[in-house]
C-alpha positions as CSV (number, residue, x, y, z in Angstrom):
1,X,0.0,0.0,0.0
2,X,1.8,3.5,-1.0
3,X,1.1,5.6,1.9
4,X,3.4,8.7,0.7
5,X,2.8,10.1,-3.1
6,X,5.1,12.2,-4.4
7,X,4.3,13.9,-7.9
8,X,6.4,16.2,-10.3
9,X,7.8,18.1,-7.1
10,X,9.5,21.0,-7.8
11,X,11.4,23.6,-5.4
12,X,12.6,26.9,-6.8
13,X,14.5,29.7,-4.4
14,X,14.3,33.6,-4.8
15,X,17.8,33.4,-6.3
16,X,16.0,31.5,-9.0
17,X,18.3,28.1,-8.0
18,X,16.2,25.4,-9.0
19,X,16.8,22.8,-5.4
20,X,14.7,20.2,-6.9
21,X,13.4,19.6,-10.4
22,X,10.4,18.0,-11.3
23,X,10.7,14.4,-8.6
24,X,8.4,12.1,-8.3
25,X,8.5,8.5,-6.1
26,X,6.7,7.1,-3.6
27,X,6.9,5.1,-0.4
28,X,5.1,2.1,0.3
29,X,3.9,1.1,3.7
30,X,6.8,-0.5,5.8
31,X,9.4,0.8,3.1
32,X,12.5,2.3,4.1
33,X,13.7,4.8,1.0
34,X,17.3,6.3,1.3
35,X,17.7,9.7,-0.8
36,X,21.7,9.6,-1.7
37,X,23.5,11.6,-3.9
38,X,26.6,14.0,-3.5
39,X,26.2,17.4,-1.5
40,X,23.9,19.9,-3.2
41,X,21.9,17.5,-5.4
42,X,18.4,18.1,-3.3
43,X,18.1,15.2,-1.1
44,X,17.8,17.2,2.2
45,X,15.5,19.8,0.4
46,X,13.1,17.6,-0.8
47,X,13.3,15.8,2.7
48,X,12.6,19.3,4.0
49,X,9.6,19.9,1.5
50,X,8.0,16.5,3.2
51,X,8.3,17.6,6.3
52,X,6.9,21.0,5.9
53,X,9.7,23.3,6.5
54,X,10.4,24.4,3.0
55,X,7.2,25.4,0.6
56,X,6.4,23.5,-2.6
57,X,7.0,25.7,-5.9
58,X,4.4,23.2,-7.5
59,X,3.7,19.4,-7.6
60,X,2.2,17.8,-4.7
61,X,2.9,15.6,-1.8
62,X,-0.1,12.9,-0.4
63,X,-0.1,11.4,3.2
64,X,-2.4,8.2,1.7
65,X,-5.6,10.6,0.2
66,X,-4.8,14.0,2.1
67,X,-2.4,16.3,0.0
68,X,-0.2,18.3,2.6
69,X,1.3,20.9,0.6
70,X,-0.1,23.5,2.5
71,X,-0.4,21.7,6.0
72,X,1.8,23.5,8.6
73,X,4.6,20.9,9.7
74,X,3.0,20.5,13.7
75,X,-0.1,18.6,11.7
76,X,1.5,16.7,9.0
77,X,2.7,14.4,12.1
78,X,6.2,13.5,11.0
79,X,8.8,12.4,13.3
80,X,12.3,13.9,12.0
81,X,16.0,13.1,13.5
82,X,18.2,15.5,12.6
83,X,21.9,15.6,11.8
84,X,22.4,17.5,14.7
85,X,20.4,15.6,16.7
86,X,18.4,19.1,17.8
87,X,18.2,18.0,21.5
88,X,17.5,20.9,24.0
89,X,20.0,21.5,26.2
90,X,18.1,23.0,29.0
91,X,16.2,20.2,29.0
92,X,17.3,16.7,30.6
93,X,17.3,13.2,28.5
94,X,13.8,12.3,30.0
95,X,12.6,16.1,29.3
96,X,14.1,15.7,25.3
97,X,12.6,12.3,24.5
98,X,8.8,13.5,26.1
99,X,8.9,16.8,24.3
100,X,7.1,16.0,21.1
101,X,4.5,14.0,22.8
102,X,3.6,17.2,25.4
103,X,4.1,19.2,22.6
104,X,1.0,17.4,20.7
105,X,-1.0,16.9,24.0
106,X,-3.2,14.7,24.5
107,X,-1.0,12.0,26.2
108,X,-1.3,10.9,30.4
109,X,1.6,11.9,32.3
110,X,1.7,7.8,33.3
111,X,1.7,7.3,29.5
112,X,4.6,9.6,28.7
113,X,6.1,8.0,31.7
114,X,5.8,4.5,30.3
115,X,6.6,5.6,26.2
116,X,9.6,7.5,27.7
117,X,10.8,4.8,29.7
118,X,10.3,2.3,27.0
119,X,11.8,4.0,24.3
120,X,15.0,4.7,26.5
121,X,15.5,1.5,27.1
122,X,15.7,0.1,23.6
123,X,17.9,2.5,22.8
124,X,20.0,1.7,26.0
125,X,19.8,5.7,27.4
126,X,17.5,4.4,30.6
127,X,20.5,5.0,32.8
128,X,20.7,8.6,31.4
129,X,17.5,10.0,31.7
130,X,18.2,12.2,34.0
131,X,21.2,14.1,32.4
132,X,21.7,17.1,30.5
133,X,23.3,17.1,26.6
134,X,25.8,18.4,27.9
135,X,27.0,15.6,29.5
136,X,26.4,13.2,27.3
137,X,28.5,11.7,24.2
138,X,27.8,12.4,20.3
139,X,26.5,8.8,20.1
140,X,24.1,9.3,23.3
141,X,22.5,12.6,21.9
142,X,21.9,10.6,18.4
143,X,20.0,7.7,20.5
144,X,17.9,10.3,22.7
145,X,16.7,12.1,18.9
146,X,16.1,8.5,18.1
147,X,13.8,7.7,21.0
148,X,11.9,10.9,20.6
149,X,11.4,9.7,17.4
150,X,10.4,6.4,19.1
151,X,7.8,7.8,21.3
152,X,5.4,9.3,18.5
153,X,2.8,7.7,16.6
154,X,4.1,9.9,13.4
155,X,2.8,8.4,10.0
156,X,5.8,9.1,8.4
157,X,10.1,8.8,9.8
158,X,12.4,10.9,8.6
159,X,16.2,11.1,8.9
160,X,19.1,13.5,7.4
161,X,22.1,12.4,7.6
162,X,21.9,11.3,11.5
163,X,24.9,9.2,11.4
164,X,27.4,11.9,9.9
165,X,28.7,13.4,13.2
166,X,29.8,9.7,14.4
167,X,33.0,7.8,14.3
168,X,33.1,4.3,12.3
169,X,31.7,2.2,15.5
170,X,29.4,4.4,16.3
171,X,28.0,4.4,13.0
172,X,27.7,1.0,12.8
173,X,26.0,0.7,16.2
174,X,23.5,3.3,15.7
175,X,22.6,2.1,12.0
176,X,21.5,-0.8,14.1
177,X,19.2,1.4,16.2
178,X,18.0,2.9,12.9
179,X,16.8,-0.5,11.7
180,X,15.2,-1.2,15.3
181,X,13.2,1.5,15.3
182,X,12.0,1.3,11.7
183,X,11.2,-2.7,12.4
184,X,8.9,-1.4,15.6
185,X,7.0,1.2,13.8
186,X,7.0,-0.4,10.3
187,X,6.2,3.2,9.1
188,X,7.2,4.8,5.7
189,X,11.1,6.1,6.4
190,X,13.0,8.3,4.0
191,X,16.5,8.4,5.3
192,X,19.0,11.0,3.3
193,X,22.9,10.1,3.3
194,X,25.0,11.7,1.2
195,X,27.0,7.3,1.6
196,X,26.3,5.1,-0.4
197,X,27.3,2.5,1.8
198,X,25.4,3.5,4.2
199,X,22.3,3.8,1.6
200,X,23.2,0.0,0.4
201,X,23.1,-1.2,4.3
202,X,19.8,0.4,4.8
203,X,17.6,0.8,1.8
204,X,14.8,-1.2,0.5
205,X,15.3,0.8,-2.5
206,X,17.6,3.7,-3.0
207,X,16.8,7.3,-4.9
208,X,19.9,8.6,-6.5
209,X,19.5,12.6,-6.9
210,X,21.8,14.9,-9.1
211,X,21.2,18.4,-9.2
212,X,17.7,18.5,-8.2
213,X,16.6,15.7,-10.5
214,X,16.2,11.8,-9.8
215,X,18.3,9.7,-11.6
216,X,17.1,6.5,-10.9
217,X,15.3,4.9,-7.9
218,X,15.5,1.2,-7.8
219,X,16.8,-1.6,-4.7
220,X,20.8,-1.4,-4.2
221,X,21.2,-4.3,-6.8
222,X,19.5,-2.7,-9.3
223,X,21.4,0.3,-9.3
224,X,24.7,-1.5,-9.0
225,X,24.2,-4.0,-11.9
226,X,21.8,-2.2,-14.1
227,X,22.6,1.5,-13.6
228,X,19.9,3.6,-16.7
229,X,23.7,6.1,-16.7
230,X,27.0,6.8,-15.9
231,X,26.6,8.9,-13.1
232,X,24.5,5.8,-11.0
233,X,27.4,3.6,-12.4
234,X,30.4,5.8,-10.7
235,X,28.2,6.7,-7.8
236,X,27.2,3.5,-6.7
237,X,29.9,1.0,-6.0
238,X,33.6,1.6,-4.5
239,X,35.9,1.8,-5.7
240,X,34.0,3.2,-8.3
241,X,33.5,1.7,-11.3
242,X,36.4,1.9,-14.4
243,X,35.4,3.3,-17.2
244,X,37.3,3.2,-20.6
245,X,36.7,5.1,-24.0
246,X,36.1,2.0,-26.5
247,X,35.2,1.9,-30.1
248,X,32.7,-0.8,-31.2
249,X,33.7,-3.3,-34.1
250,X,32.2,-5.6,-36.0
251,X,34.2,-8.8,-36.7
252,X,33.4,-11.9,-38.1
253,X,29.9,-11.7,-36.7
254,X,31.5,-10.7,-33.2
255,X,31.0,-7.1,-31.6
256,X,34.7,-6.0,-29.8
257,X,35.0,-2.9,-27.7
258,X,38.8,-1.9,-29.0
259,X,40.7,1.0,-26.2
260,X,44.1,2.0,-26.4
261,X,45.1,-0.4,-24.3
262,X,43.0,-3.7,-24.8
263,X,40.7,-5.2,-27.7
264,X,37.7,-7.1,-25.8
265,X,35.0,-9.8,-27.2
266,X,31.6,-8.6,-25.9
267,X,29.3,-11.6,-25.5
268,X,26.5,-12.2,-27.5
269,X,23.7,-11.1,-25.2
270,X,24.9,-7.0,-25.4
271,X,24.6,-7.9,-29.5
272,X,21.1,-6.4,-30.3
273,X,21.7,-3.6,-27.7
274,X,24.6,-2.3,-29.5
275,X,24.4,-3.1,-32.9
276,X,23.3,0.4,-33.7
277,X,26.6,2.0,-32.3
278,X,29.0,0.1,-34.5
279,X,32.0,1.9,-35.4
280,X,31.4,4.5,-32.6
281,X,33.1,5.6,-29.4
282,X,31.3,4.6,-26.4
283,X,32.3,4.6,-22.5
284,X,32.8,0.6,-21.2
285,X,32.2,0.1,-17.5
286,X,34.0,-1.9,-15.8
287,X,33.6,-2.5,-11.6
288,X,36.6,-3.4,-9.7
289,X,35.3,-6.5,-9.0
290,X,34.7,-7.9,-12.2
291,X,38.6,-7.7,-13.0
292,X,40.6,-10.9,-12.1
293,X,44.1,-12.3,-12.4
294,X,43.7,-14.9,-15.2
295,X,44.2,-18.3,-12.0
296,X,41.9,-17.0,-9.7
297,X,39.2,-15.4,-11.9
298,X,35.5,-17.1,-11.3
299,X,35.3,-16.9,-15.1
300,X,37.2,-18.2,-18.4
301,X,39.8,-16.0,-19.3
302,X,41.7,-15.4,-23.1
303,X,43.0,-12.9,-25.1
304,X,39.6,-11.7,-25.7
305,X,39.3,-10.6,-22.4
306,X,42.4,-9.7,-20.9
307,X,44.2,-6.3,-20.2
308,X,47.6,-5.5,-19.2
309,X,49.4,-2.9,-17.2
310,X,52.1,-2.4,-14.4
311,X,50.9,-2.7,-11.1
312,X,51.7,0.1,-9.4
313,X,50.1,0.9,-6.1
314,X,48.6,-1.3,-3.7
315,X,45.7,0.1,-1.1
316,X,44.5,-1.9,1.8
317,X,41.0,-1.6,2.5
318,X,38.6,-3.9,4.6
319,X,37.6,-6.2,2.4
320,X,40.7,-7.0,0.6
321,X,42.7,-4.2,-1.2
322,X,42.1,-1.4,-4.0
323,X,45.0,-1.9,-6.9
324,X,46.1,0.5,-9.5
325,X,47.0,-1.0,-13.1
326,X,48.8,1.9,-15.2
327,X,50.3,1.3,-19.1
328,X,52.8,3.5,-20.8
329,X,50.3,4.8,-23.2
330,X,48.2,6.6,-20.5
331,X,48.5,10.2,-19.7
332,X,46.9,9.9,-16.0
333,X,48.5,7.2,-13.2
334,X,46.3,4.3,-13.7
335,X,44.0,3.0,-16.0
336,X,42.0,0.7,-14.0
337,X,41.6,-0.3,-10.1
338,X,40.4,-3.7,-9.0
339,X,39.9,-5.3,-5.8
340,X,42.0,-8.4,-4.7
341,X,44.1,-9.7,-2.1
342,X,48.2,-9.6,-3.3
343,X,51.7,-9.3,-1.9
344,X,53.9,-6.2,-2.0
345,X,56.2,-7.8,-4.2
346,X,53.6,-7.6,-7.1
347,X,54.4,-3.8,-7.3
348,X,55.9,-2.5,-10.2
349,X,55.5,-6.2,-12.2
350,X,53.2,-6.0,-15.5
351,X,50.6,-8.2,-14.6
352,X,47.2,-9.4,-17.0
353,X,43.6,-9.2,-15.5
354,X,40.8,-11.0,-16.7
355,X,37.4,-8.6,-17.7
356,X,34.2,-10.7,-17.0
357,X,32.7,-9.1,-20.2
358,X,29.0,-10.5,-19.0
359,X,29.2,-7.5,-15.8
360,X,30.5,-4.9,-18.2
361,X,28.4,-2.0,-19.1
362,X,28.0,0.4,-21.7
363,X,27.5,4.8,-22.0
364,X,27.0,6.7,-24.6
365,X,29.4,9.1,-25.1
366,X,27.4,12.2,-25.3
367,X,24.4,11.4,-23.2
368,X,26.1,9.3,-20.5
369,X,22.8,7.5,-21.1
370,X,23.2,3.5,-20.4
371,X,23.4,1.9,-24.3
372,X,22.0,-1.6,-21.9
373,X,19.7,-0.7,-19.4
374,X,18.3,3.0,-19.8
């Protein structure tokens, strides 16, 4: 059931900056929808235009049948967490966490009590209530915005960017808190991060924004494997995807992609996709993780599908390392990064990688339009 209806939702400034252009999408009920994109794109304007704080230039917003454009944020009951948290500091933990439900009225002291009490303790603040922000840590103010959150029957949750003041465990820990609270209320969540990590971890499905316009909206797989441009491609995905200018031939009834540095067989399903491009330049995708050295690639590996270079930097990361491949024919440092475990005495050897060509993907040149999926 679609409980929040967003159509053609448009927000234009005095300075005639256009914050967001023309966005539609909706959330279903239960669904938790992570707006992500890079800083400026719109995400926390149009989270801003749901909530009521910003007006809507034109298009409309729907709570189920009632549209709330011009509903005054107190009565469009929405619960919002902040990025900086916005607790009170005059106010104690217990004094923070009852504030919206005074606020509304219509509540028992003995029920604020018990809703107070009980929302502190899933968050694990019960031993706090008494306290003052001021005395409490970064991660401790985010779980006392997340139980006043907790405490309201709000038909919609939103979140901007509540995890971006936190250290790495913290994150973690309070992502988990995030999740418990959306699995208790099972309410329609729109949570914006500017990580798309952290969109992946959360999302049912994930709205990427650029400049005020919704690129795609889709679940995290679907964006990472079937990306409708470039910009989802690189966004999505790190390291972020490779991507080579290739010239498409036809040969022998095959379709290559030839680059300066490697001629490639593309397999036989891309055929009637790209058939029309023949003899033009087109952008290749190619994610980190699709490249492979020839014995431990999951696929077949030839000369139709290798490329060569010098390895020349090695990066750990947590789930392996990020490598740089460079060639004497490119003008920047490396012309491709994939992720594998090797030794430091791989550095500076030429080394060949195998390209699963069934996980490559394909851009127009001009459009950045996807030539597979758009």
């Amino acid at each position: 059931m679609t409980l929040i209806q967003v159509d053609n939702l448009t927000k234009q400034f005095e300075n005639e900056k256009i914050a967001v252009n023309d966005v539609s999408f909706q959330v279903n009920e239960g669904e938790f929808l992570v707006l992500v994109g890079p800083s400026g794109c719109g995400k926390t304007t149009t989270l801003r235009l749901l909530v009521g704080l910003e007006s809507v230039s034109s298009g409309s917003i729907r709570f189920g049948e009632r549209v709330v454009n011009e509903i005054r944020p107190r009565d469009r009951n929405v619960a919002l967490v902040f990025q900086d948290y916005a607790v009170f500091p005059h106010m104690n933990v217990f004094e923070n966490i009852a504030y919206g439900l005074r606020a509304r009225g219509g509540y028992s002291r003995d029920e604020i009590q018990s809703r107070v009490n009980n929302a502190a303790k899933m968050f694990r603040i019960d031993p706090l209530l008494k306290r003052k922000p001021r005395q409490l840590s970064g991660g401790e103010r985010q779980r006392v915005a997340l139980a006043r959150a907790m405490v309201r029957d709000a038909e919609l949750y939103l979140f901007d960017e509540p995890l971006s003041n936190l250290d790495a465990q913290l994150r973690h820990e309070a992502r988990e808190d995030i999740m418990r609270l959306h699995q208790e209320k099972q309410k329609p969540t729109v949570y914006v991060t500017h990580d798309q990590s952290e969109a992946m971890a959360l999302g049912d499905r994930i709205a990427v924004m650029r400049l005020g316009n919704m690129e795609q909206i889709g679940t995290g797989t679907e964006l990472y494997n079937h990306p409708v441009n470039m910009f989802v491609a690189f966004f999505i995905g790190a390291p972020s995807i490779n991507l080579f200018d290739v010239t498409l031939e036809a040969d022998n009834g095959d379709l290559y992609a030839r680059a300066e540095d490697f001629r490639a067989r593309i397999p036989d399903q891309f055929k009637d996709r790209l058939s029309d491009h023949v003899g033009q330049m087109v952008k290749m995708g190619i994610r980190p993780e699709d490249l492979h050295v020839p014995k431990k690639a999951p696929f077949e590996v030839n000369e139709d599908n290798t490329i060569e270079g010098v390895l020349n930097e090695i990066e750990p990361t947590s789930t392996g390392c990020a490598a740089y491949l460079s060639t004497e024919t490119t003008e920047k440092d490396y012309i491709a990064t994939f992720k594998l475990r090797l030794p430091a005495s791989y550095l500076g050897q030429t080394i060949p990688l195998g390209i699963n060509m069934d996980k490559v993907q394909f851009f127009d040149a001009r459009s950045e339009k996807s030539l597979l999926y758009a």
